[in-house]
Backbone as a ProteinNet text record, in pm:
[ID]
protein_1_A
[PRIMARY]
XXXXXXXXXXXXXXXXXXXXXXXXXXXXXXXXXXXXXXXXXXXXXXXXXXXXXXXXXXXXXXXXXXXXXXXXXXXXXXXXXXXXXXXXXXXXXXXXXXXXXXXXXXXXXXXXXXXXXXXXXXXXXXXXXXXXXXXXXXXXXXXXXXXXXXXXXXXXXXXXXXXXXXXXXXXXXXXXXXXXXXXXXXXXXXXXXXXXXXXXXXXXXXXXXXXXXXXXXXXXXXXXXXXXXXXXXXXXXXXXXXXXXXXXXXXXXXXXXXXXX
[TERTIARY]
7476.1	7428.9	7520.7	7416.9	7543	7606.2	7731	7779.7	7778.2	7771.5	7793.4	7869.1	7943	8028.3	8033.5	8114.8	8149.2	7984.4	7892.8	7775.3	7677	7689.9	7620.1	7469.1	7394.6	7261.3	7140.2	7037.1	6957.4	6879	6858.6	6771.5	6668.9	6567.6	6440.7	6391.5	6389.6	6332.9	6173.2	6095.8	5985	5937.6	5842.6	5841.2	5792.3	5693.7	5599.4	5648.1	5621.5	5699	5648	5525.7	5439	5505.5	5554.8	5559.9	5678.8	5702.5	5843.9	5941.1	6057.5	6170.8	6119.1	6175.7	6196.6	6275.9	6344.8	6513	6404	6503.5	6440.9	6594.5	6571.4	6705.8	6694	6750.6	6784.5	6802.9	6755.3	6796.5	6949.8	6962.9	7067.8	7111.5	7232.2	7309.2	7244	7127.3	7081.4	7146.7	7090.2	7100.7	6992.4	7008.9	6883.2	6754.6	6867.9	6761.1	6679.2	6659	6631.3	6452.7	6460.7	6318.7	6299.1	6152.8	6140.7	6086.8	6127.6	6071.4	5986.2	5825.2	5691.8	5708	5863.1	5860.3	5947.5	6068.1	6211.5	6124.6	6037	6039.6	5843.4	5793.2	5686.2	5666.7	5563.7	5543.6	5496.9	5498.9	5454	5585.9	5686.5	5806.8	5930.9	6015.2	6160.2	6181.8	6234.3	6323.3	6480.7	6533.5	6632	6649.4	6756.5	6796.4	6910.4	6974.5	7144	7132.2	7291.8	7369.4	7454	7393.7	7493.3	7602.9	7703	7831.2	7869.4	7939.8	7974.2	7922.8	7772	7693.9	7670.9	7658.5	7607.6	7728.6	7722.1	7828.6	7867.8	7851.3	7900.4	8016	8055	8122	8265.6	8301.3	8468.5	8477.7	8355.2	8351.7	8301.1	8405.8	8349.7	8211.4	8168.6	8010.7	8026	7932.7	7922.4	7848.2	7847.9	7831.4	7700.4	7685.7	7615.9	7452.4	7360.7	7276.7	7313.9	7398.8	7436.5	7537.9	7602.6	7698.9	7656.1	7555.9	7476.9	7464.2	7327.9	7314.5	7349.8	7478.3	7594.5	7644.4	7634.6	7699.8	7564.7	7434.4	7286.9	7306.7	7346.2	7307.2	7499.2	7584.3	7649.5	7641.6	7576.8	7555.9	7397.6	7323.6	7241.9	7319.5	7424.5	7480.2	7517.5	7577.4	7640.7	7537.7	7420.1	7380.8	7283.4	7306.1	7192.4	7067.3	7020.7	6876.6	6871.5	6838.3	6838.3	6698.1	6584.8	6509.7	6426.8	6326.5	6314.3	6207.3	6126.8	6052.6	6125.6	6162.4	6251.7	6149	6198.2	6131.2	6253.2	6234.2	6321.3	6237.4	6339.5	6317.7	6393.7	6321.8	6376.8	6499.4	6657.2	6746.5	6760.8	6701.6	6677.8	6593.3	6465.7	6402.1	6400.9	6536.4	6613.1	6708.4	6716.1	6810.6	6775.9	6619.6	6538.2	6460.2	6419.9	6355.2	6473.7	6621.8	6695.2	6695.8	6694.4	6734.1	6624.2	6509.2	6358.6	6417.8	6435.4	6471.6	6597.5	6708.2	6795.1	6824.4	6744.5	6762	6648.4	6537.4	6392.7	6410.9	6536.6	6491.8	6543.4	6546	6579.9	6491.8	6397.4	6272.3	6107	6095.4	5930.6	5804.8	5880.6	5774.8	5863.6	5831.3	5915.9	5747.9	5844.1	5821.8	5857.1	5811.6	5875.3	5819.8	5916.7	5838.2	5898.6	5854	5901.5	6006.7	5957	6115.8	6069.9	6059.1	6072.1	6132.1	6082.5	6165.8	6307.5	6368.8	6442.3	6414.5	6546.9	6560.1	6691.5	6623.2	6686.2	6720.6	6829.9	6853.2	6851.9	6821.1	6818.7	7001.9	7015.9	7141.8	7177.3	7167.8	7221.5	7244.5	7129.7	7219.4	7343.9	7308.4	7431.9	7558.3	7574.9	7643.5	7753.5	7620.4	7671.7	7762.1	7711.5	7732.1	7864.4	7942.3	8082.3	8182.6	8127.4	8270.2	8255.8	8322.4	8340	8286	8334.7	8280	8159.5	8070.9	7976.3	7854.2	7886.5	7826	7675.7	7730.3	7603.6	7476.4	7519.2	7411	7359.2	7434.4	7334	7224.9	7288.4	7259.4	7044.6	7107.5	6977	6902.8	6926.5	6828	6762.2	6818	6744.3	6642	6652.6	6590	6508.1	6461.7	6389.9	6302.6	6335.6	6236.3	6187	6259.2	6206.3	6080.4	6011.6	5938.6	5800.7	5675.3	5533.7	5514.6	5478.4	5433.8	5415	5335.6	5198.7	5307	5453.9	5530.3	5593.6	5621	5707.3	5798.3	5867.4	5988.9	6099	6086.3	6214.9	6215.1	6143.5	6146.8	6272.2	6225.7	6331	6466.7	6480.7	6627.8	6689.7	6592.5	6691.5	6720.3	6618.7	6688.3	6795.3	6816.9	6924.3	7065.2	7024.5	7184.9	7180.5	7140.2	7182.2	7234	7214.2	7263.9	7427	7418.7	7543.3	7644	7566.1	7649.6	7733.2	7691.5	7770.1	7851.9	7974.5	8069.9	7978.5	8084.2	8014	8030.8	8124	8160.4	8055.8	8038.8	7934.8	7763.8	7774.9	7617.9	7649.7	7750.7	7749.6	7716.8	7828.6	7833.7	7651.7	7635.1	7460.6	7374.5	7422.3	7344.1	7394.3	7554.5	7551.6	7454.9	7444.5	7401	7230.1	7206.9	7046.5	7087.2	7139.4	7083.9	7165.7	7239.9	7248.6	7119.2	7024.7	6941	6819.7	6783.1	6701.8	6617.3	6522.7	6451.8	6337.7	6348.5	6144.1	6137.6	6249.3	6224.9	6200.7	6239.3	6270.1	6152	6084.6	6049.8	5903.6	5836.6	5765.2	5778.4	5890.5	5954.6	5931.9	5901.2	5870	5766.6	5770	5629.3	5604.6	5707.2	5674.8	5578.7	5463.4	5367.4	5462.1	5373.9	5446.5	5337.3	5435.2	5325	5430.3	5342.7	5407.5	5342	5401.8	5405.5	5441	5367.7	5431.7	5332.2	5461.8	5323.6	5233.6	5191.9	5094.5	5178.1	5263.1	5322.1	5451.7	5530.4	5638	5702.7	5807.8	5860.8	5958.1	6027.1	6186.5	6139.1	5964.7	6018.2	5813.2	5770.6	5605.7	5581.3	5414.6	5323.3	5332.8	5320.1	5346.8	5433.9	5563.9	5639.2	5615.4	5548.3	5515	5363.7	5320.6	5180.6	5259.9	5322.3	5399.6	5474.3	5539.3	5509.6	5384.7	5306.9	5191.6	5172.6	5104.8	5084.9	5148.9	5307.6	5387.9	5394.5	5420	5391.8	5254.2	5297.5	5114.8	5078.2	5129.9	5105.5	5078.8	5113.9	5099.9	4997.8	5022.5	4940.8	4948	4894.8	4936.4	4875.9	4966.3	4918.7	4963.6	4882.8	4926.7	4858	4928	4920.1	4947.5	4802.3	4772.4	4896	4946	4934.7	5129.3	5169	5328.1	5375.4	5543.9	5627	5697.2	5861.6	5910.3	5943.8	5984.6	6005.9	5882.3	5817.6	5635.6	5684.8	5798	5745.2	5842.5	5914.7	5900.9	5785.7	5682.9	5633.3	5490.8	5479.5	5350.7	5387.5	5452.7	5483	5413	5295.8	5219.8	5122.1	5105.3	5052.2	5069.8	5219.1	5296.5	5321.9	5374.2	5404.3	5237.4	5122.4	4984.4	5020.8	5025.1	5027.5	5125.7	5239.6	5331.1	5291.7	5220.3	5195	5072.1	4984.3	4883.4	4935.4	5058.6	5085.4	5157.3	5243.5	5351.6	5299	5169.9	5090.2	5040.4	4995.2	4946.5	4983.3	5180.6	5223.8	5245	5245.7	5249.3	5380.6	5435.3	5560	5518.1	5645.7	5616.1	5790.2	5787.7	5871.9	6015.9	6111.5	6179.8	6198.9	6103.9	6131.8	6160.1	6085.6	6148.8	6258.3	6311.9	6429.2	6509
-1794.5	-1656.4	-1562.9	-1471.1	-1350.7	-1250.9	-1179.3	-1110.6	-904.8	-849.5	-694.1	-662.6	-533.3	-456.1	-530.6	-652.3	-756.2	-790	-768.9	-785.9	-929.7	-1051.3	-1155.4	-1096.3	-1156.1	-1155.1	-1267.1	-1294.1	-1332.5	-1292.6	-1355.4	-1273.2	-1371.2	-1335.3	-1433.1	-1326	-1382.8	-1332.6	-1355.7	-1271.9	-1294.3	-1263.2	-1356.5	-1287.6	-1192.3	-1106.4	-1040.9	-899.6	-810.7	-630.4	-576	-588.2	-450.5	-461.5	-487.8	-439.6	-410.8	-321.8	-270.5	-379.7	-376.8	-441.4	-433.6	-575.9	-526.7	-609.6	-497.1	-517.7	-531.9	-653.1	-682.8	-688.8	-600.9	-574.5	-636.7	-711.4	-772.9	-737.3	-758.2	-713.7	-752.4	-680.9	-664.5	-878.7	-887.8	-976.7	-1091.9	-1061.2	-1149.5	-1172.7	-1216.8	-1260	-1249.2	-1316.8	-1300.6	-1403.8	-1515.8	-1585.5	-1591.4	-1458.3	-1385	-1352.6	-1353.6	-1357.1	-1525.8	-1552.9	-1663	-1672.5	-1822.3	-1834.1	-1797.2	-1746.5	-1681.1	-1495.1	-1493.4	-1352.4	-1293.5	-1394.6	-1361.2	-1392.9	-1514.6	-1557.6	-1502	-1381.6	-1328.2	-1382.5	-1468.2	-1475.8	-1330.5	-1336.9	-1248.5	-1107	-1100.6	-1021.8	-1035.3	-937.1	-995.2	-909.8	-1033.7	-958.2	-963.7	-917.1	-938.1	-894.4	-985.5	-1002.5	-1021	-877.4	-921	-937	-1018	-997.8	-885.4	-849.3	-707.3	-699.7	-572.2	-636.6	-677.3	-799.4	-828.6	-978.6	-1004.5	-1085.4	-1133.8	-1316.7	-1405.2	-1421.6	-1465	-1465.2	-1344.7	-1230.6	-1125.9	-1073.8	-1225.2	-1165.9	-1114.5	-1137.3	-1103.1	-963	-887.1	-719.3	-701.4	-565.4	-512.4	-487.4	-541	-458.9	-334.3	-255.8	-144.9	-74.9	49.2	62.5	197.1	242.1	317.5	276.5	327.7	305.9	367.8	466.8	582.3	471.3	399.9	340.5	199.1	132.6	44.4	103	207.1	278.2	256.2	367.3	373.6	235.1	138.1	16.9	-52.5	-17.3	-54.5	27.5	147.8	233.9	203.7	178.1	108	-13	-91.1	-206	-199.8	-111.6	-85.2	-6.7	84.7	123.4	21.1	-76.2	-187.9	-299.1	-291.8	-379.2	-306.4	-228.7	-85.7	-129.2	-106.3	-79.7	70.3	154.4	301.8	340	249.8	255.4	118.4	126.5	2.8	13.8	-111.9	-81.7	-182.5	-86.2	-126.7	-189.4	-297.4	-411.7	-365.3	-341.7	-370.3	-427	-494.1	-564.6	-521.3	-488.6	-399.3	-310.5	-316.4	-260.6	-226	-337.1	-307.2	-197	-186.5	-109.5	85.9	81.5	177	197.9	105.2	149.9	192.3	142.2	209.6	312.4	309.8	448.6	592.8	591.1	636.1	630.1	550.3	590.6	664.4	628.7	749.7	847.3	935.2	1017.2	1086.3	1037.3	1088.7	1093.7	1007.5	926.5	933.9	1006.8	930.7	907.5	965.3	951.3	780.6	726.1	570.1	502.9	572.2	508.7	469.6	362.4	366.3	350.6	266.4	243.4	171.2	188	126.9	-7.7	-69.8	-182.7	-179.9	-121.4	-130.2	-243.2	-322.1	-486.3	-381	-438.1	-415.5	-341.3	-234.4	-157	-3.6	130.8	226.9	327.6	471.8	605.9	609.2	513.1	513.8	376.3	306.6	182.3	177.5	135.5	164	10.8	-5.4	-119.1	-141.9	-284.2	-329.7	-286.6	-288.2	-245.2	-291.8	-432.4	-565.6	-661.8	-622.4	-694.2	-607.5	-497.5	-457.4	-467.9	-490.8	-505.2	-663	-759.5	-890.5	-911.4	-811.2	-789.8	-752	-659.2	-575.7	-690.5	-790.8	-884.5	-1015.1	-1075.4	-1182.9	-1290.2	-1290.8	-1402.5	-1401.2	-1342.8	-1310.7	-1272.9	-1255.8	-1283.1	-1341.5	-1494	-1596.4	-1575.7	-1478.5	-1424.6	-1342.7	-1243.9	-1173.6	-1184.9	-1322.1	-1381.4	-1442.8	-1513.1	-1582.6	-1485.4	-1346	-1252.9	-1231.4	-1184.2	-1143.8	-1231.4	-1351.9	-1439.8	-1496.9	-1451.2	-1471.2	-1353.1	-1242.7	-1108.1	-1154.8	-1210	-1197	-1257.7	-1349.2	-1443.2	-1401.2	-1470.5	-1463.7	-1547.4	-1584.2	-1712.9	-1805.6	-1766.3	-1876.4	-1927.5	-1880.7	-1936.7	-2098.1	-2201.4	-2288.7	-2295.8	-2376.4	-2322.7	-2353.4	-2446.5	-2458.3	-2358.9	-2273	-2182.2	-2084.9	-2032.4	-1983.8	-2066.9	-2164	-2240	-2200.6	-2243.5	-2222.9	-2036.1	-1986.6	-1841.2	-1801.7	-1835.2	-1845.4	-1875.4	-2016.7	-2076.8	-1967.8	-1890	-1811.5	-1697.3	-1635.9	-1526.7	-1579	-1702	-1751.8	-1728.3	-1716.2	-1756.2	-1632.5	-1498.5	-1392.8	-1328.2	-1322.3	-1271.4	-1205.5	-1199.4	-1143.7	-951.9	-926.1	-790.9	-727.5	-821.3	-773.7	-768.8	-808.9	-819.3	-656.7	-658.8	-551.9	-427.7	-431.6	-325.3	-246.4	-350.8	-371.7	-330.1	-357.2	-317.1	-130.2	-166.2	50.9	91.1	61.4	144.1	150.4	10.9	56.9	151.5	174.1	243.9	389.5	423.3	561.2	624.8	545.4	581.6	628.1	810.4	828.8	939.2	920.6	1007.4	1046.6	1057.5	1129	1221.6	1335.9	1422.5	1488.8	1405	1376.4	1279.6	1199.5	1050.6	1158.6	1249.3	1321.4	1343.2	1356.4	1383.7	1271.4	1176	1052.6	1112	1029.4	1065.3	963.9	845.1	746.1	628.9	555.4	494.3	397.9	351.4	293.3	224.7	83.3	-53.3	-69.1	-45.8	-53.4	-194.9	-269.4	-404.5	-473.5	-498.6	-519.2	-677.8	-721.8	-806.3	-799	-809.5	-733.1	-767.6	-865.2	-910.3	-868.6	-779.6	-705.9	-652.6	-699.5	-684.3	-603.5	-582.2	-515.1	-394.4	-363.5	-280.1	-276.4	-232.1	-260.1	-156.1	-202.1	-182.1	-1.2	71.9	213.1	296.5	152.2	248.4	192.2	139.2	101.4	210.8	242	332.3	451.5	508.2	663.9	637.9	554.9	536.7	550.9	517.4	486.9	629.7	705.6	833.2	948.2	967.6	1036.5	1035.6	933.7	933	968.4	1036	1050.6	978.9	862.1	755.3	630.2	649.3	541.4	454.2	273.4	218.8	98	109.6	-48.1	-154	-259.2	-386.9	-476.3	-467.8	-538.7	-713.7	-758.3	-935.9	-987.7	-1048.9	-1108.6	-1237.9	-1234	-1390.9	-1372.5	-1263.4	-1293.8	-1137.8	-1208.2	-1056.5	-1026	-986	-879	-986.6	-1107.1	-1219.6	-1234	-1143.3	-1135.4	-1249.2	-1181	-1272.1	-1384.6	-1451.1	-1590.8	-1645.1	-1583.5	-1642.9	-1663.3	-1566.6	-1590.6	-1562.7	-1591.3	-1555.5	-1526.5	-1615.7	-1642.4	-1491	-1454.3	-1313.2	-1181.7	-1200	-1055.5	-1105.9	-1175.1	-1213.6	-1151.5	-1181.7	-1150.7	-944.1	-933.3	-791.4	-728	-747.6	-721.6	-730.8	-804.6	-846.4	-741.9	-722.8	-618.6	-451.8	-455.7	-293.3	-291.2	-406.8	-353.5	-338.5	-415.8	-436.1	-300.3	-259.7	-119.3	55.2	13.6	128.5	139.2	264.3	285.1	248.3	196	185.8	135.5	195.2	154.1	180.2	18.1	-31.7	13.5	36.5	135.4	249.2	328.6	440.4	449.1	354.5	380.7	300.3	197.7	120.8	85
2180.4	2189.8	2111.6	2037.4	1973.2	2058.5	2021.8	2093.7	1991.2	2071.4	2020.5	2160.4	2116.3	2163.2	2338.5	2265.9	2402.6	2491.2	2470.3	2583.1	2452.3	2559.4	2531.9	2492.2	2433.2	2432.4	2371.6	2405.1	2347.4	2248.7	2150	2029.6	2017.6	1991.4	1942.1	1865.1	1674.1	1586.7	1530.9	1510.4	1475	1308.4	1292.6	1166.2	1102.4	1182.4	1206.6	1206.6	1098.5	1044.7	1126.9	1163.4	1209.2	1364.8	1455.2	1614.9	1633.9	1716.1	1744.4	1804	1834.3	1892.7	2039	2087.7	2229.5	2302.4	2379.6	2461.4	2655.6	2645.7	2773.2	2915.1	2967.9	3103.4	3236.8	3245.6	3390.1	3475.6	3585.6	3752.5	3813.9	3912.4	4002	3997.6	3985.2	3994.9	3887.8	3802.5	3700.8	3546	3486.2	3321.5	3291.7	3136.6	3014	3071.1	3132.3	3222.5	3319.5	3301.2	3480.4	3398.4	3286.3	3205.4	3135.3	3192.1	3162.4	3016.6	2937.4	2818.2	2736.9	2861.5	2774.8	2750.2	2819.3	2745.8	2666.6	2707	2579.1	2493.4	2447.5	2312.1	2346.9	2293.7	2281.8	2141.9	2124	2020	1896.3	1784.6	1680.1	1733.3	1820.8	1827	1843	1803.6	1764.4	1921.7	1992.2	2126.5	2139.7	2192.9	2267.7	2421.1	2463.3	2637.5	2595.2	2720.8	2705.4	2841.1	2865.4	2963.5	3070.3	3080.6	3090.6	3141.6	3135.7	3120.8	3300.3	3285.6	3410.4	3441.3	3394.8	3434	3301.6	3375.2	3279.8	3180.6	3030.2	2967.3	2919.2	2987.4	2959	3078.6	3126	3284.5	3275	3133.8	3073	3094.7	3114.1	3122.9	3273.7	3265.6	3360.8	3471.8	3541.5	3623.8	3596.2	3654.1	3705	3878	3892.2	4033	4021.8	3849.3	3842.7	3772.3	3794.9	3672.3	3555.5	3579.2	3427.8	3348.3	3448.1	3373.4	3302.9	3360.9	3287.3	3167.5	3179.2	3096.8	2971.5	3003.5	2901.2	2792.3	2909.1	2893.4	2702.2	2777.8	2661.6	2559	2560.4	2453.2	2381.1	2406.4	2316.7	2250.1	2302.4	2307.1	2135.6	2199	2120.8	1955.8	1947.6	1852	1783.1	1860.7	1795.1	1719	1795.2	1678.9	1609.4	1563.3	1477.1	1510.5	1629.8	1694.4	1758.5	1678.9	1737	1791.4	1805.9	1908	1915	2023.6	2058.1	2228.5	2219.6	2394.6	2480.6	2565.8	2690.6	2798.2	2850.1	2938.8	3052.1	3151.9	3269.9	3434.4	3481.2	3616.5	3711.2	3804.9	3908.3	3886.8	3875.4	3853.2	3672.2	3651.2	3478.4	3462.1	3558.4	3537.8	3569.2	3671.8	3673.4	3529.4	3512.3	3324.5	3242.1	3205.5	3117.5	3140.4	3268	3265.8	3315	3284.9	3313.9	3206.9	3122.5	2943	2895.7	2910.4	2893.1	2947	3052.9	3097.1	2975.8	2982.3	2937.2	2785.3	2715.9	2583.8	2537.7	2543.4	2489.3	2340.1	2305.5	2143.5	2085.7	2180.5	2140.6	2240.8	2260	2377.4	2270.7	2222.8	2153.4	2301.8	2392.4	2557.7	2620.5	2777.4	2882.5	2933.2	2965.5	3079.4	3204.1	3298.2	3383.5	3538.2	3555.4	3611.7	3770.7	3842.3	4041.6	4055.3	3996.5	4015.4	4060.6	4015.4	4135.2	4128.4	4143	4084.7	4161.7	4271.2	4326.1	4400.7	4423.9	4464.5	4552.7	4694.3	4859.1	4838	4907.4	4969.4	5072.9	5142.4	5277.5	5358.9	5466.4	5500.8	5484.5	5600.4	5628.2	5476.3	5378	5289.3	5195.5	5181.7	5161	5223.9	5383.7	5468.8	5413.6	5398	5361.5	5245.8	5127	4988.9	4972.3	5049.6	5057.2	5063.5	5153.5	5175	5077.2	5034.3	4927.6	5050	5162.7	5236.3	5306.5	5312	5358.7	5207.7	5090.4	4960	4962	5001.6	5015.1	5080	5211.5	5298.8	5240.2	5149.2	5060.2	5025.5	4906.1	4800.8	4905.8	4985.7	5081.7	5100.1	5176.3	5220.6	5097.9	4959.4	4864.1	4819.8	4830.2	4731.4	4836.3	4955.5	5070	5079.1	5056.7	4989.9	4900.4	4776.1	4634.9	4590.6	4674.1	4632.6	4729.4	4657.1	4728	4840	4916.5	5025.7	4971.4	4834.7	4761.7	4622.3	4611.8	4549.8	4552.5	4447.5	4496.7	4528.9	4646.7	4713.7	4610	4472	4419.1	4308.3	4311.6	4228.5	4251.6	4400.6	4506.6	4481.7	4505	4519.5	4406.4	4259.9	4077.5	4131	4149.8	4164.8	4235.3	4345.6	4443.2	4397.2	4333.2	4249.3	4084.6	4046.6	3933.8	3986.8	4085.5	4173.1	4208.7	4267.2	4367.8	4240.6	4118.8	4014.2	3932.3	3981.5	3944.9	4084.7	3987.6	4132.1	4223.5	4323.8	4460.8	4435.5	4366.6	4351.1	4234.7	4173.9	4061	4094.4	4207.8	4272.7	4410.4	4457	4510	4450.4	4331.2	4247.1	4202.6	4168.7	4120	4230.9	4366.4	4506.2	4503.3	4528.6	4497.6	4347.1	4260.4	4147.5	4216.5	4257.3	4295	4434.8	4520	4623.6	4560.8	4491.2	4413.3	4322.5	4303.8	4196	4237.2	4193.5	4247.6	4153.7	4009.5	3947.8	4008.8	4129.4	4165	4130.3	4123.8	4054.3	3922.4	3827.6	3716.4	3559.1	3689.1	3644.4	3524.8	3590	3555.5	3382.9	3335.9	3235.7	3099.3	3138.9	3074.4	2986.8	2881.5	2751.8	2697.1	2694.9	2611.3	2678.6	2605.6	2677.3	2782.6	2868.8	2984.7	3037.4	3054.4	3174.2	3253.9	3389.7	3511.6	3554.8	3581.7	3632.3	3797.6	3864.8	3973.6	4057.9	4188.7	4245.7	4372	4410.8	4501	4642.3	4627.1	4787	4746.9	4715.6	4624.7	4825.9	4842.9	4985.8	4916.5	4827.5	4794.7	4696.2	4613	4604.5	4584.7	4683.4	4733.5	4657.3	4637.1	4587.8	4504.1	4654.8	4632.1	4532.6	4518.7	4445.5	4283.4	4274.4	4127	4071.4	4218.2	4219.3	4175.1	4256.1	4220.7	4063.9	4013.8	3894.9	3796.4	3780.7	3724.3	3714.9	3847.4	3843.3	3810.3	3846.9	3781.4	3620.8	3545.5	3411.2	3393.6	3234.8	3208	3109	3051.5	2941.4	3004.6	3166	3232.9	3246.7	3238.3	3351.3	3414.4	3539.5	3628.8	3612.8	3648.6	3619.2	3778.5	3847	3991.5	3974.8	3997	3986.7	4129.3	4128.2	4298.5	4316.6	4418	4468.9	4385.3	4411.3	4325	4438	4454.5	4464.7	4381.7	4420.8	4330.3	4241.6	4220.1	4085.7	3981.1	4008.6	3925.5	3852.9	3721.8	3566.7	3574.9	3675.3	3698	3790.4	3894.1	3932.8	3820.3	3758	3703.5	3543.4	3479.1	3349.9	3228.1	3230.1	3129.3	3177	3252.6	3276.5	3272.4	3307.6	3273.1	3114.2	3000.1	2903.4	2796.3	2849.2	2803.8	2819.8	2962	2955.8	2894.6	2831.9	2779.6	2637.8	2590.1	2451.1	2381.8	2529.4	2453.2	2507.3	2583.7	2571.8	2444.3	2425.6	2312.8	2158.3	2143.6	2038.4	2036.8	2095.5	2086.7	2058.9	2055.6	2049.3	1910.1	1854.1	1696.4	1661.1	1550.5	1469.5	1301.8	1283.6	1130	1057.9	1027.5	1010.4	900.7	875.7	792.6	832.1	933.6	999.6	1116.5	1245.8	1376.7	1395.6	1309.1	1302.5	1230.8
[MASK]
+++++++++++++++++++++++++++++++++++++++++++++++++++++++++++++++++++++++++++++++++++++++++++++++++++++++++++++++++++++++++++++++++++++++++++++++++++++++++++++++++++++++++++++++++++++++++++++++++++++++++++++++++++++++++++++++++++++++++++++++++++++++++++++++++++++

């Protein structure tokens, strides 16, 4: 994997001029692997997935405790490898990054993605409770990935997710738990202009239905995409579906090549 301003990433190049870039952001205590194969590698587009700093092979850096400081953390990250705009994909806490970068940044915004995520993202107590102590981590780690999934999911789907979590410090998954329960644009989210697919799964326990709805409606470029029979892990449980809906929002937004990049 290449590296910019210290943050690992995935790149999958396409050969294809006409469609914009697209940066795809990871959730709370995840990696690049936290997006499965049918959407890092979209065919006919050049993506990238980083690590962000803290997580994955980006763990030599610092976490963070803010979304601003994520943030901060992409849009250097983005200087560094001269992508001055681009459509942002985020998953749940990712999806607080980017639409925090719409908000604050639109001028490096072409469209958001936004997968199970939410003008503001609460955490459970008790797992935050678990999250604070290094020894108590694991219980976290279980409650989340016991939300995260549909009924109608396979259970070892759950397990590989579980062991990639166990796999970023325990402080760096906390950290990631304060930045989501600090984060709160309802007031704000309104402000958005750039087109937007709101993505979510219909059995979504960590961050339901509603709050992907108040999305949708607050934007006015908005629109939803609810996928039966999946929760908040949508695009590992059903990939090849969110990867389709992703392919005909991003196909659709204007760019032209030499100028928006």
């Amino acid at each position: 994997m290449p590296v910019a301003s210290g943050i690992y990433y995935y790149a999958f190049q396409s050969v294809r001029g006409d469609c914009p870039p697209v940066v795809l952001i990871h959730g709370a205590g995840g990696t690049h692997l936290s997006w499965p194969a049918e959407i890092r590698r979209l065919n006919g587009f050049c993506s990238y997935a980083p690590d962000l700093p803290g997580h994955g092979k980006s763990s030599a850096m610092d976490g963070q405790q803010t979304i601003a400081g994520y943030r901060q953390g992409v849009l250097t990250w983005l200087a560094a490898l001269g992508l001055p705009r681009a459509v942002f994909v985020g998953h749940s806490m990712g999806g607080a990054i980017v639409l925090d970068l719409a908000i604050h940044h639109p001028e490096h915004v072409l469209g958001l993605g936004l997968v199970s995520s939410g003008p503001r993202l609460a955490v459970n107590s008790q797992i935050m409770e678990y999250a604070a102590r290094p020894a108590t981590g694991h219980k976290a780690v279980d409650a989340l990935v016991e939300l995260s999934f549909s009924a109608h999911t396979a259970p070892q789907l759950a397990v590989l997710a579980g062991q990639g979590l166990n796999e970023t410090r325990p402080s760096v998954l906390h950290g990631d738990l304060l930045a989501c329960q600090g984060f709160d644009v309802t007031e704000q989210v309104g402000a958005v202009r750039a087109p937007t697919l709101v993505i979510c799964g219909a059995e979504d326990r960590i961050t339901p239905v509603r709050h992907s709805q108040f999305l949708a409606g607050a934007i006015a470029s908005a629109r939803l995409e609810v996928v039966p029979r999946a929760g908040h892990m949508v695009m590992l449980e059903h990939p090849q579906a969110v990867a389709e809906a992703l392919k005909a929002f991003i196909s659709a937004i204007p760019f032209w090549p030499g100028k928006d990049v």
